[in-house]
N, C-alpha and C positions, 0 to 999 in steps of 0.2 A: 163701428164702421168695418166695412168687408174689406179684407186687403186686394188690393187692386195688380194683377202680373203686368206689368210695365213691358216685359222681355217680350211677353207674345204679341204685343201691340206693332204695328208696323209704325214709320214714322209719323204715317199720316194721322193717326188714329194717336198715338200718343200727344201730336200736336194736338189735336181738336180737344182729346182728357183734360188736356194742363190749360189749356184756354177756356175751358167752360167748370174748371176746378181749379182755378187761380190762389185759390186759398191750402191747397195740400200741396203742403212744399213737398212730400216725396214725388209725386210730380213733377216737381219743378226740377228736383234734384235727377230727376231717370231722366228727364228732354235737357238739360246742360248737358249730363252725362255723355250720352249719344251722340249731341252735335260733336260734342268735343273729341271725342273719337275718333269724329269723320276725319280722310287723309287732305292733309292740306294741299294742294297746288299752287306752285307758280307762273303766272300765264307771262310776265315779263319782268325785267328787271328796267329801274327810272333811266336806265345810260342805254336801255335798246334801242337802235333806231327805229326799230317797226311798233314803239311802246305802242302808241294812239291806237294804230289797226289792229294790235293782239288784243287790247284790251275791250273794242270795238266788236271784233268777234267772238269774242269770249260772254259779250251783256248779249249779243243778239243770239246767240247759240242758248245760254240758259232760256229767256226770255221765246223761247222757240221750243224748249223743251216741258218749260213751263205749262201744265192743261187748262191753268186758267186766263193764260193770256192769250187766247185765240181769240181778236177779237172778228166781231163780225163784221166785214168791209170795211176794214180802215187800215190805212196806209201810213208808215211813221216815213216824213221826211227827215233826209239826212240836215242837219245844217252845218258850217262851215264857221 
């Protein structure tokens, strides 16, 4: 088997490798790698008063930056 450069993979592409190569744990081992990496953020702490709306802006901001959730004409209600 050919060894496969994980490094020059972007994240995208490394995802789709290890998903359609479920069986080659170096795969699996370079996409835990990577995530893990990533810097954490925190968008609130449970005693913020603003919890509910940072955490609220935070799903609709990903979910917005997201390419494959544009969906076409459809509107998410808020509910309460």
């Amino acid at each position: 088997m050919s060894q496969v450069n994980f490094d020059a993979m972007s994240d995208a592409e490394l995802r789709r490798y290890f998903l359609e190569n479920r069986q080659d744990r170096a795969a699996c081992q370079a996409y835990l790698d990577r995530f893990s990496q990533r810097p954490k953020s925190i968008i609130a702490s449970p005693s913020d008063p603003d919890f509910d709306a940072k955490i609220q802006a935070a799903i609709r901001q990903k979910l917005e930056s997201s390419p494959s959730s544009q969906p076409a004409n459809s509107t998410v209600e808020r509910t309460e």
